[in-house]
VEXDREN-2710 file (C-alpha; in Angstrom, 1 decimal):
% VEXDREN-2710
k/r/px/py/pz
1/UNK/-26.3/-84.2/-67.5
2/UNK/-24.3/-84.4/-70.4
3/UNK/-22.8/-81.2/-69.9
4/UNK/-22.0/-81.9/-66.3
5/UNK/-20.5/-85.1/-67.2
6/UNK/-18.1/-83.3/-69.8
7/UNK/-17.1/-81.5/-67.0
8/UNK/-18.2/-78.1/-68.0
9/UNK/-17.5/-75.2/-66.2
10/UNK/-20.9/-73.6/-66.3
11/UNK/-19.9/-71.2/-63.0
12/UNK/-17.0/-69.5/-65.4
13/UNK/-19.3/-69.4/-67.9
14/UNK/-21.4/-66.6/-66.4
15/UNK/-20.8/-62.8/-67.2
16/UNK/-18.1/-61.2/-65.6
17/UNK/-20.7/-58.6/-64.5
18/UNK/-22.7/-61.2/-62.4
19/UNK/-19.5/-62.7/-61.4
20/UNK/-17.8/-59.7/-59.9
21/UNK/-21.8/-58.8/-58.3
22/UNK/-21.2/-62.4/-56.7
23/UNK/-17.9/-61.9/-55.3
24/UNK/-18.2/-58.2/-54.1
25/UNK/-20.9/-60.4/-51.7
26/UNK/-18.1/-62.2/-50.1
27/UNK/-15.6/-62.1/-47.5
28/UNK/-12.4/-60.9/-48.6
29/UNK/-10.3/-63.6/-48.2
30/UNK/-13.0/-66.2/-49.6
31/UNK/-13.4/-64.2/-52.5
32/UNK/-9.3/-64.4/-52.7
33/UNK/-9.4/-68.3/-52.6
34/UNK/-11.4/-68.3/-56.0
35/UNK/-7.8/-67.6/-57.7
36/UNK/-7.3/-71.6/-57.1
37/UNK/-10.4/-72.4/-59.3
38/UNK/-9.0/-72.1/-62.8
39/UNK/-6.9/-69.5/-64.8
40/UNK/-9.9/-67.4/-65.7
41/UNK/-10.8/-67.2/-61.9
42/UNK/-7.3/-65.9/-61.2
43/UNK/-7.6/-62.1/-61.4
44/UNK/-11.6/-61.9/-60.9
45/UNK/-11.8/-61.4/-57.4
46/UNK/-9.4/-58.3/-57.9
47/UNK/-11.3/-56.9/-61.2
48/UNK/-14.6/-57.3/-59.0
49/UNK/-12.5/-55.3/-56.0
50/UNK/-11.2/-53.4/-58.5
51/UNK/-14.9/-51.9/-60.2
52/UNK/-16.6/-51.2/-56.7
53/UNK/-17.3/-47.6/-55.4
54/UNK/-15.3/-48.8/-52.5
55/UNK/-12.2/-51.1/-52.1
56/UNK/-11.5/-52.9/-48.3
57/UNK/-8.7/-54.8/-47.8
58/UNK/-8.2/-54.1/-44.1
59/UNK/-8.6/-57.7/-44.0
60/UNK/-5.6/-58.9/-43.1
61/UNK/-5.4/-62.9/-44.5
62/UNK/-5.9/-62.0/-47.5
63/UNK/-2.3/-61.5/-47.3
64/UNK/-1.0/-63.7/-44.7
65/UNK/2.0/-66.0/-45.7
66/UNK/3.0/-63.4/-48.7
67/UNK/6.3/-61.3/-48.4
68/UNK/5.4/-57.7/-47.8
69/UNK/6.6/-56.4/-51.3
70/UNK/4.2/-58.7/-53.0
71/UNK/1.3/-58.0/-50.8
72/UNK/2.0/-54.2/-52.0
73/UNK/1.8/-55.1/-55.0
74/UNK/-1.4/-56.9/-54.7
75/UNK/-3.0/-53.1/-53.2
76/UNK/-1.3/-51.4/-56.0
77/UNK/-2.5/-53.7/-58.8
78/UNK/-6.2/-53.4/-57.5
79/UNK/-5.6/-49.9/-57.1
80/UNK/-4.6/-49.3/-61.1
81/UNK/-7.5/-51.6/-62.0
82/UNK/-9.5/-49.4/-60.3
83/UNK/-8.1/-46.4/-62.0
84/UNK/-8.4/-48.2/-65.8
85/UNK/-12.2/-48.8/-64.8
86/UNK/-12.6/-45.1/-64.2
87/UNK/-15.1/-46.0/-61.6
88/UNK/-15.9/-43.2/-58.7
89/UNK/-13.8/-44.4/-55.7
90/UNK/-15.7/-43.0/-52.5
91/UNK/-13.5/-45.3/-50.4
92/UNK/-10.3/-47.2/-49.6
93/UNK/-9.0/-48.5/-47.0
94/UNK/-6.0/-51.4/-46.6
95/UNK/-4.5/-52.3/-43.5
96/UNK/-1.2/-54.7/-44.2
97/UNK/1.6/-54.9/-41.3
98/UNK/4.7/-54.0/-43.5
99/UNK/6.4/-52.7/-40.5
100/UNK/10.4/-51.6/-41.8
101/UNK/9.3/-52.8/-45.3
102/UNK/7.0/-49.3/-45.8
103/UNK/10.1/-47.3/-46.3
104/UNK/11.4/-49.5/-49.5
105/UNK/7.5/-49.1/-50.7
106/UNK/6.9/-45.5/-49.9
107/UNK/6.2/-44.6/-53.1
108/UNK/3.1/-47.4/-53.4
109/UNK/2.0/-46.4/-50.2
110/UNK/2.0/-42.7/-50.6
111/UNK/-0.2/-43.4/-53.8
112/UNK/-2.9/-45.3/-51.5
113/UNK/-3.3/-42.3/-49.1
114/UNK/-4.0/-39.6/-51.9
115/UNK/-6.2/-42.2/-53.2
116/UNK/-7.8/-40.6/-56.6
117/UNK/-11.2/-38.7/-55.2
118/UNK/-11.4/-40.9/-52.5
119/UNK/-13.8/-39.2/-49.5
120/UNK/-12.3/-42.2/-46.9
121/UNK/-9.1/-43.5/-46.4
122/UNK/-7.7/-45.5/-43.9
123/UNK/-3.9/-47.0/-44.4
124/UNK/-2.9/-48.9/-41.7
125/UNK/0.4/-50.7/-41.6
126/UNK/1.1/-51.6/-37.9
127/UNK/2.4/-54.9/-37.6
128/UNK/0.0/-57.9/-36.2
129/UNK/-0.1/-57.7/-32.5
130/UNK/2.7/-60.5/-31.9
131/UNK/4.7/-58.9/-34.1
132/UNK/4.6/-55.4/-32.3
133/UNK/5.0/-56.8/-29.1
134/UNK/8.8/-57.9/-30.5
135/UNK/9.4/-54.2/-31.7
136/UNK/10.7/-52.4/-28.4
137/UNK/13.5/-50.3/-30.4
138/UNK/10.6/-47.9/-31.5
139/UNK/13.4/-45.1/-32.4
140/UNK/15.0/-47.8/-34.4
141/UNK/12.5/-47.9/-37.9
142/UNK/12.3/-45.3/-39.8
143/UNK/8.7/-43.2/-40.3
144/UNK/7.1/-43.0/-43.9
145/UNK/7.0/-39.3/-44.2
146/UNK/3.7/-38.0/-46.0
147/UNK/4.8/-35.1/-48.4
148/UNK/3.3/-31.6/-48.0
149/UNK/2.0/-31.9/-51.6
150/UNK/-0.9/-34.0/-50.2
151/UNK/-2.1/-31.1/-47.9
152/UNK/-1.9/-28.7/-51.1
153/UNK/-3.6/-30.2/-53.5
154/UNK/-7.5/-29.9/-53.9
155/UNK/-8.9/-33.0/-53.1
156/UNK/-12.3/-35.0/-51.5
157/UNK/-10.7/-35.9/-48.4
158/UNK/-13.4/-36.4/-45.7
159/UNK/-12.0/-38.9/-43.3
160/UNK/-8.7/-40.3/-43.2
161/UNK/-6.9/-42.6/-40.8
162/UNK/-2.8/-43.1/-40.7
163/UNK/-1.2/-46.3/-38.8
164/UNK/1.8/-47.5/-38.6
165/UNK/5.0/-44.9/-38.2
166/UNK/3.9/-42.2/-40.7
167/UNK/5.5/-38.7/-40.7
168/UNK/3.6/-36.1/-41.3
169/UNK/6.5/-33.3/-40.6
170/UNK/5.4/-31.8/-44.3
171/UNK/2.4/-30.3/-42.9
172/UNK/1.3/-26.5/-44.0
173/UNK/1.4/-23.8/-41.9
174/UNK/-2.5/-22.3/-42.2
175/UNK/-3.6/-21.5/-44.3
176/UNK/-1.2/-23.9/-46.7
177/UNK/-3.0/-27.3/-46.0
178/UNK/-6.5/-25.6/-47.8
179/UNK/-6.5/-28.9/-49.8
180/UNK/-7.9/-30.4/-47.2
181/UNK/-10.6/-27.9/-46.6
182/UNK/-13.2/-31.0/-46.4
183/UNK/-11.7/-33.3/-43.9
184/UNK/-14.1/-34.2/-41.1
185/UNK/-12.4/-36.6/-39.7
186/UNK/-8.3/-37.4/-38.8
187/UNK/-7.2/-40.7/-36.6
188/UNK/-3.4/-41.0/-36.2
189/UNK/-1.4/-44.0/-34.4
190/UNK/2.0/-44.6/-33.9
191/UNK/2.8/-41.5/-36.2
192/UNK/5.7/-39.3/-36.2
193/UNK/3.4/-36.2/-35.1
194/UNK/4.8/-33.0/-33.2
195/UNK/2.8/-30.4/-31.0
196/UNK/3.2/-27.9/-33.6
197/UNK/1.8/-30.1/-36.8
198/UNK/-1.1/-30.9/-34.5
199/UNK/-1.8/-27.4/-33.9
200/UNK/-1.4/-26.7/-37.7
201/UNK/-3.5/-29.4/-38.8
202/UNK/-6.2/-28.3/-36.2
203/UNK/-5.9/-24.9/-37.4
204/UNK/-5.9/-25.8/-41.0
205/UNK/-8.4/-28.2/-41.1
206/UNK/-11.7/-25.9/-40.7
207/UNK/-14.6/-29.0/-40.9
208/UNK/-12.2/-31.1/-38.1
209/UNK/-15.4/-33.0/-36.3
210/UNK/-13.1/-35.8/-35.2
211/UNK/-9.5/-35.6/-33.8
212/UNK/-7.6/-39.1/-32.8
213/UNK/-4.2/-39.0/-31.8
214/UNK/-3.0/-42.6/-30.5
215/UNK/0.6/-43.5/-29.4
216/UNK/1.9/-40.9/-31.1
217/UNK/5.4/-41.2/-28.7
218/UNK/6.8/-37.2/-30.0
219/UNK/3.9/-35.3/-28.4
220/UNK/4.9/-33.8/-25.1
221/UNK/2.7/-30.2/-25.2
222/UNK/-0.1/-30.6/-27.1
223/UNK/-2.7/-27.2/-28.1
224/UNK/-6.0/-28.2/-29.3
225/UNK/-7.8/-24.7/-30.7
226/UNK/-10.4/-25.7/-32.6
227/UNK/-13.6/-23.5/-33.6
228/UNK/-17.3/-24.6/-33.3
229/UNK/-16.6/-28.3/-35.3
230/UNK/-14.5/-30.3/-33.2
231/UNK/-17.0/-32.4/-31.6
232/UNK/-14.8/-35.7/-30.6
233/UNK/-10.9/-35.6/-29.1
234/UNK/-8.9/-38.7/-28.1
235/UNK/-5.7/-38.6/-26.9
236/UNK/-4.5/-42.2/-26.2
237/UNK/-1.4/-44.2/-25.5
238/UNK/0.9/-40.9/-26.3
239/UNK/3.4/-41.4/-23.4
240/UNK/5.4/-38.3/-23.2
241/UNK/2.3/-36.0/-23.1
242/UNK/2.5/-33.6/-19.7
243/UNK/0.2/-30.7/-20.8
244/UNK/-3.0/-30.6/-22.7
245/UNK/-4.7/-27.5/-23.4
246/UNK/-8.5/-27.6/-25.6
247/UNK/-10.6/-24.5/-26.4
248/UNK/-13.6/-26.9/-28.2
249/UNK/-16.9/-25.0/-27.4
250/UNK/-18.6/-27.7/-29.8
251/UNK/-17.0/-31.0/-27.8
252/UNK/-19.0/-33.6/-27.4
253/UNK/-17.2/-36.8/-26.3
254/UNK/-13.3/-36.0/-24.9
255/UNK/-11.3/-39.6/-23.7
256/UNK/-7.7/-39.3/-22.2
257/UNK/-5.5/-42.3/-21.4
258/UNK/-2.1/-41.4/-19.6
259/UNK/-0.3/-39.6/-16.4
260/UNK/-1.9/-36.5/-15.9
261/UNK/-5.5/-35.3/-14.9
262/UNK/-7.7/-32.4/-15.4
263/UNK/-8.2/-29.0/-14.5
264/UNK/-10.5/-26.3/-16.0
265/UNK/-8.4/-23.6/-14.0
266/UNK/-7.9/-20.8/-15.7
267/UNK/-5.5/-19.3/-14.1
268/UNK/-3.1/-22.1/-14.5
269/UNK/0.1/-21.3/-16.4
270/UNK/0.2/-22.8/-19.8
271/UNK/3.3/-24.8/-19.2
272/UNK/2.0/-26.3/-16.0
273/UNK/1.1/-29.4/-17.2
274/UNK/-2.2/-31.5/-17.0
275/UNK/-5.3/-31.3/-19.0
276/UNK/-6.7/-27.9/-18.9
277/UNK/-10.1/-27.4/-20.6
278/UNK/-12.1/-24.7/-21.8
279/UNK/-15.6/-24.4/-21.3
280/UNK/-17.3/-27.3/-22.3
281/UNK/-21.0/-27.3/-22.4
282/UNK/-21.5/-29.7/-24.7
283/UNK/-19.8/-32.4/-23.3
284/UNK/-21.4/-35.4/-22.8
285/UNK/-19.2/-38.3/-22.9
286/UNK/-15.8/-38.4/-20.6
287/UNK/-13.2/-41.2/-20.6
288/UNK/-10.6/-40.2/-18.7
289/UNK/-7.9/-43.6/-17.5
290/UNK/-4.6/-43.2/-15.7
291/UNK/-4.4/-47.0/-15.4
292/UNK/-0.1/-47.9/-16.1
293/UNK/1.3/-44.6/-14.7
294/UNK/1.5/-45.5/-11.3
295/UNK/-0.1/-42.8/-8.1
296/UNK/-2.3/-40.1/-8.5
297/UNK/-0.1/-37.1/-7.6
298/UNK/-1.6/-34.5/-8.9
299/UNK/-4.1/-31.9/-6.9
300/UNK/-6.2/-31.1/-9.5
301/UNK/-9.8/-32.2/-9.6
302/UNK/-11.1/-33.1/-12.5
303/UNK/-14.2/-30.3/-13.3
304/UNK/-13.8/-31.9/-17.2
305/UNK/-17.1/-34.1/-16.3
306/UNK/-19.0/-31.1/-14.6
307/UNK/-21.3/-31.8/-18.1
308/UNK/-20.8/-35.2/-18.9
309/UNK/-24.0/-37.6/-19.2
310/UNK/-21.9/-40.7/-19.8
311/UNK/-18.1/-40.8/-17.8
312/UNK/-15.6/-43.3/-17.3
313/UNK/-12.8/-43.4/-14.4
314/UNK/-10.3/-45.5/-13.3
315/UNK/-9.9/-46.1/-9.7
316/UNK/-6.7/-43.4/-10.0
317/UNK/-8.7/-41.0/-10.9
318/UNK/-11.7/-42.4/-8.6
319/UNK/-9.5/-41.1/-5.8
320/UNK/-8.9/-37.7/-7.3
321/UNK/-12.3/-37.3/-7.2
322/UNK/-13.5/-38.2/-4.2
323/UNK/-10.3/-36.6/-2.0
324/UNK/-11.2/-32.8/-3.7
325/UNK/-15.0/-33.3/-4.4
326/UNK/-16.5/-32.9/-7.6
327/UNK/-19.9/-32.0/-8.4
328/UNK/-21.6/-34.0/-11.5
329/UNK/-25.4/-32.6/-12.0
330/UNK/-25.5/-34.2/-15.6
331/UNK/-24.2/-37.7/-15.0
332/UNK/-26.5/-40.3/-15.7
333/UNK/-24.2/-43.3/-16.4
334/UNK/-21.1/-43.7/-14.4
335/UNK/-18.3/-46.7/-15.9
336/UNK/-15.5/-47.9/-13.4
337/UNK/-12.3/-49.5/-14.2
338/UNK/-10.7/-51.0/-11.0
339/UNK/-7.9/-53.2/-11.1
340/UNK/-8.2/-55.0/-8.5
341/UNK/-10.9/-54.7/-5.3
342/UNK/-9.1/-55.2/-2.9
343/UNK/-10.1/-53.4/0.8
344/UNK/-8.7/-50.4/-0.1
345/UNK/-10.3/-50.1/-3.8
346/UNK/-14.2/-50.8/-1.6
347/UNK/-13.6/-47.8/0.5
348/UNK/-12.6/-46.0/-2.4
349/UNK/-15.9/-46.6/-4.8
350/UNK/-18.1/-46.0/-1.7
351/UNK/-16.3/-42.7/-0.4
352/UNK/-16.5/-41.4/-4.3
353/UNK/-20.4/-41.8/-3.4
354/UNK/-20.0/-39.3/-0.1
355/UNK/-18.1/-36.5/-1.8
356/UNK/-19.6/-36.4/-5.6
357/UNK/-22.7/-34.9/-6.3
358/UNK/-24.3/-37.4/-8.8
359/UNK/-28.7/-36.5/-8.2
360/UNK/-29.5/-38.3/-11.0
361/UNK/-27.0/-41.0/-11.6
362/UNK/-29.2/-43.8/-13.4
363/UNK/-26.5/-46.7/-14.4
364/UNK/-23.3/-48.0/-12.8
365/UNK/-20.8/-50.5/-14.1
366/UNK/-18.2/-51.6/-12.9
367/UNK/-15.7/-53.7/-14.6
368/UNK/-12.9/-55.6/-12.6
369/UNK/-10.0/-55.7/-14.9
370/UNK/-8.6/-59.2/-13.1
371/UNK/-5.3/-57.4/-10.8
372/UNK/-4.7/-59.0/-7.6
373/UNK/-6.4/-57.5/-4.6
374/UNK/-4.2/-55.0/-2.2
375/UNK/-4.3/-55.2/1.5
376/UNK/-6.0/-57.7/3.1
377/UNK/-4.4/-60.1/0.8
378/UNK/-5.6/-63.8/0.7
379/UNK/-8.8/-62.8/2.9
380/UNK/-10.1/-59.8/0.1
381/UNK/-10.2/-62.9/-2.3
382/UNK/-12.2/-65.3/0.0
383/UNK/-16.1/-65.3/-0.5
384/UNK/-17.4/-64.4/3.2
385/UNK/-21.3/-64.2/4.3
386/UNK/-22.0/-60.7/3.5
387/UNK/-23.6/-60.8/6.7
388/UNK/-21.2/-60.9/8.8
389/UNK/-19.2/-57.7/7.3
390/UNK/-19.3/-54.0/8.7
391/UNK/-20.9/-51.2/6.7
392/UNK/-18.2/-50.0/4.7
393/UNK/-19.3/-46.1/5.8
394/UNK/-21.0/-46.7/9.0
395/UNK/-23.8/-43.6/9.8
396/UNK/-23.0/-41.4/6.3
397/UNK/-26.5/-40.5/4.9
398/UNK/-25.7/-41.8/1.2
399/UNK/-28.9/-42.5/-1.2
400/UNK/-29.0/-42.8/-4.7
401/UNK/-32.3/-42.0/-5.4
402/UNK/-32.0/-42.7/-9.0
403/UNK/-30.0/-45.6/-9.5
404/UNK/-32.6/-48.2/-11.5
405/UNK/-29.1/-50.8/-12.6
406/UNK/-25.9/-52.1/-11.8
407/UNK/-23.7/-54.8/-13.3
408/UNK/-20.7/-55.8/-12.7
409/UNK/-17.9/-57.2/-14.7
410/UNK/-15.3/-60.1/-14.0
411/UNK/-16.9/-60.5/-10.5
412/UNK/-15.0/-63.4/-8.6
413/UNK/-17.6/-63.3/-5.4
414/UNK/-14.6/-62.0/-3.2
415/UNK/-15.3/-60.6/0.2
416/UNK/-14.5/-57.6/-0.9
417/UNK/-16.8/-57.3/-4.3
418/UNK/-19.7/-58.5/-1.9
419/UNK/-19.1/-55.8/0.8
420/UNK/-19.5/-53.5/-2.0
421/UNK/-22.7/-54.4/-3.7
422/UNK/-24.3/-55.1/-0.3
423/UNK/-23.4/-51.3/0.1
424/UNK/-25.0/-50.0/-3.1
425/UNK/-28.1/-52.0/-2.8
426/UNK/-28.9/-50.5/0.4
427/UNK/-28.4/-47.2/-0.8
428/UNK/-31.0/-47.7/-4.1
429/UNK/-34.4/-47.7/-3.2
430/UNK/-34.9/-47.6/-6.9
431/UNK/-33.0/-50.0/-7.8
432/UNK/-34.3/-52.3/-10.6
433/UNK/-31.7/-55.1/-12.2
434/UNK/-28.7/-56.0/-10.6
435/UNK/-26.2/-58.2/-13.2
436/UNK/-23.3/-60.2/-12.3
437/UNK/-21.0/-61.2/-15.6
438/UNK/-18.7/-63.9/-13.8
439/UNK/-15.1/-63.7/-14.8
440/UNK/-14.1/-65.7/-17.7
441/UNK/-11.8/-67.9/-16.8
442/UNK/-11.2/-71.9/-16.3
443/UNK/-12.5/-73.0/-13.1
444/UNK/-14.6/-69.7/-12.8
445/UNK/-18.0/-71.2/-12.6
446/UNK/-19.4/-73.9/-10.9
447/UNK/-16.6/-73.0/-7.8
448/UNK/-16.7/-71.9/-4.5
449/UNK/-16.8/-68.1/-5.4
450/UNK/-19.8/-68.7/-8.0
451/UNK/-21.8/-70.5/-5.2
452/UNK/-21.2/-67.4/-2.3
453/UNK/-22.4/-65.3/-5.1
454/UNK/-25.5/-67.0/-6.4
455/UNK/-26.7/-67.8/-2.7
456/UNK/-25.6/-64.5/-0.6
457/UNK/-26.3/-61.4/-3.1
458/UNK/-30.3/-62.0/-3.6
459/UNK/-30.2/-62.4/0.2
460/UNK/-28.6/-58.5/0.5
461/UNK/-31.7/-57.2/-1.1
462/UNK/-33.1/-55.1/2.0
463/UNK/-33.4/-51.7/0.3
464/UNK/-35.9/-53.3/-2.9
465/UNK/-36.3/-56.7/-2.6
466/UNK/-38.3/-56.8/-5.7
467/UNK/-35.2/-56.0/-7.6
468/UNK/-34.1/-58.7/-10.3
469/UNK/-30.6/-59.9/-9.8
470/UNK/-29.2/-62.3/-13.0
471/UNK/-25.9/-64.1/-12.2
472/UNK/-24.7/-65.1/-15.6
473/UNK/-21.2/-66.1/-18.1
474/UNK/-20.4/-63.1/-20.1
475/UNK/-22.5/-62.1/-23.4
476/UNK/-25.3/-64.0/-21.5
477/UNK/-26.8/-61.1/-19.9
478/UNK/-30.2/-59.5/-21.5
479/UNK/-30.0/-56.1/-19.6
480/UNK/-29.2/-53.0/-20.7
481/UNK/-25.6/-52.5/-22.2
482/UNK/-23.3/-49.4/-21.1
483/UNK/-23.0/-46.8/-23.5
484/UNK/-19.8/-47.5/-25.7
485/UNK/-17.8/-44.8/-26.2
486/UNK/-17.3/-42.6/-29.6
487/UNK/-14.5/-45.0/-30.9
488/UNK/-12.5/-47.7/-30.3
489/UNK/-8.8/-47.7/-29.3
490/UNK/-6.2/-50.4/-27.8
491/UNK/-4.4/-49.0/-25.2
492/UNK/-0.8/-50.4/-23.3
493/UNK/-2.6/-51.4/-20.1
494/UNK/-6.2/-51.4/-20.9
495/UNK/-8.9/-51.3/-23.5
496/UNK/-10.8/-48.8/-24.6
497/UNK/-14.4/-48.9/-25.6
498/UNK/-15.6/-51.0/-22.5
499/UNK/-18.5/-53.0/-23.7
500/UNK/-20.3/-53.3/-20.4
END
């Protein structure tokens, strides 16, 4: 009591041992706000940073409100600390959105990617969001370019990730970049990247499992070669891309967002643009989006998902594949990105049914991405008694023998989104769980469109009327999730890694 009443500090009086064991427990920023607690406390949520095996500040308030250079400084400072504790560093990460300021700190930020025996590193300095949004000029800022010494020198390198207009022009031709003879993993965004470094780095980099290429605006032709390793490929965002050609024998999961579609031809020329894939037997998982680049006017099918287990189309490439036919013996889970539903985008989904082979297609999602419906206008968006609608493909022989789920995302209970699942019920006579996630927005439950769906949808249940059908607000759902994809990516005009 006495000491209390004294006002004796006995939480400073600890060991700096326990103390930095306490605040390696917290949050970033909370461990940050102990600096306000007394001069002592200043510096000890940075030494306790500073002595850990790994050092995270890809939390981004820990240096909200601070001009970039002294947030820098902040990363560098931990970063010496770190260095002067001689501790192993197995990882480092720091994601701060310097945006133009990188270039006047190149030197600092250089330092933090050949972090000292590091096996992770992710530096990340794309500006928040909001801040992005504003920065149209993207030819305008200058890149941060990585020097070639990097790629030379022996290092630990397992995984690193670059974001936020990096050049990496420097790179080796094989076998120069041997230094990174370990890496396992590379994720670039927004980077200053050309066709020929990526097929360098692919070259170089023997143990490549993972390849990530988002945004990155200078690709137009890109080669991916890679030997019996390369398991995981994304190509997202990277707008001037017209040609894609992958020899992967090992490639598990392969996701494409942008304006061209697939073809395993082999005949076709090299500089005839699309995505042209080797053989792929291992593939398992297939996003492929063409969602923002307006018709499908290609005439290539897309064989890429001949193998997949897991695959995920967008009603642009829906129509690809249901217009040339595509056979799908593996596919168990089928993801659909639409939009809108409008009549046209009904016949669509239940013509893609007619012409692709799916035998043992277990789950289908759908998620509505909230556009408005196309022809049939005002009357597509009106809840109708599914009743009193024509079967969208009149005497076709369609069964999905297999089919135990579906769920649906952002349903409205439109005509149109009715007409559809009255369809697919019918044609499941296995069919188990049906789940409705109702869109999230104001006015969304509790309105006329809840009510046609709550009261008409358990009454389409001909085909299995045992089947369980949950109406419910998103995240409310018990039933089985979709399977997320490899990684997750932000994308112009939608998101990747769907959780259904």
């Amino acid at each position: 009591m006495a000491a209390a009443a004294a006002g004796e500090d006995r939480l400073s009086g600890l060991p700096d041992d326990l103390l930095h064991s306490i605040l390696r427990g917290l949050p970033l920023k909370h461990a940050a706000r102990t600096s306000a607690l007394s001069r002592r406390w200043a510096c000890q949520w940075l030494r306790a940073l500073a002595s850990s095996p790994s050092i995270d500040l890809t939390d981004r308030d820990f240096a909200r409100g601070q001009p970039p250079a002294r947030a820098a400084a902040t990363v560098s400072r931990c970063f010496r600390l770190h260095a002067e504790h001689g501790a192993p560093l197995n990882a480092f990460r720091v994601a701060l959105g310097l945006g133009d300021a990188a270039s006047a700190l190149g030197r600092d930020v250089v330092g933090w990617v050949a972090a000292r025996g590091a096996r992770d590193v992710e530096v990340d300095l794309t500006p928040p969001p909001q801040e992005e949004e504003d920065d149209t000029d993207h030819g305008s800022a200058a890149f941060l370019e990585i020097p070639g010494d990097l790629f030379l020198a022996e290092n630990s390198l397992e995984r690193l990730a670059l974001g936020g207009r990096f050049g990496l022009r420097a790179v080796p031709a094989p076998p120069g970049a041997a230094g990174l003879a370990r890496l396992r993993s590379l994720s670039l965004s927004d980077a200053d990247v050309t066709d020929e470094v990526v097929q360098a780095m692919v070259s170089s980099f023997r143990a490549l499992e993972l390849l990530s290429l988002r945004r990155c605006r200078r690709l137009t032709s890109v080669r991916v070669i890679a030997g019996g390793r390369l398991r995981v490929l994304e190509i997202v965002g990277c707008l001037a891309v017209r040609a894609l050609q992958v020899a992967a024998p090992a490639l598990e999961s392969f996701a494409f967002h942008g304006d061209i579609v697939c073809s395993t031809d082999p005949d076709e020329e090299e500089d005839a643009g699309g995505v042209l894939l080797g053989d792929t037997p291992a593939l398992r998982d297939a996003y492929l989006s063409h969602l923002g680049f307006g018709d499908y006017d290609d005439d290539r099918h897309e064989e890429c998902i001949a193998h997949a287990n897991v695959l995920t189309l967008c009603s642009v490439g829906l129509l690809g594949t249901y217009r040339f036919g595509v056979d799908a013996p593996n596919l168990q889970e089928l993801q659909l990105l639409m939009p809108s539903l409008g009549n046209g985008d009904v016949e669509r989904v239940s013509a893609c049914f007619e012409f692709i082979s799916v035998p043992i297609l277990d789950r289908l999602f759908i998620r509505l991405l909230g556009g408005p419906a196309d022809a049939g206008g005002a009357a597509a968006s009106l809840p109708a008694a599914a009743e009193d609608e024509p079967d969208i493909v009149p005497n076709v022989d369609i069964v999905l023998d297999h089919l135990t789920l579906i769920k649906s995302v952002n349903i409205r209970g439109t005509r149109c989104e009715l007409r559809l699942l009255r369809f697919l019920m019918n044609r499941a006579p296995a069919l188990g769980e049906v789940v409705l996630v109702i869109a999230e927005e104001e006015g969304a439950l509790g309105g006329q469109e809840t009510m046609a769906i709550q009261t008409r949808v358990p009454a389409m249940r001909t085909a299995l009327p045992e089947a369980r059908v949950t109406v419910c607000r998103p995240g409310k759902d018990g039933s089985r999730p979709g399977t997320p994809h490899t990684r997750s990516c932000t994308m112009s005009s939608s998101s990747f890694d769907f959780r259904f």
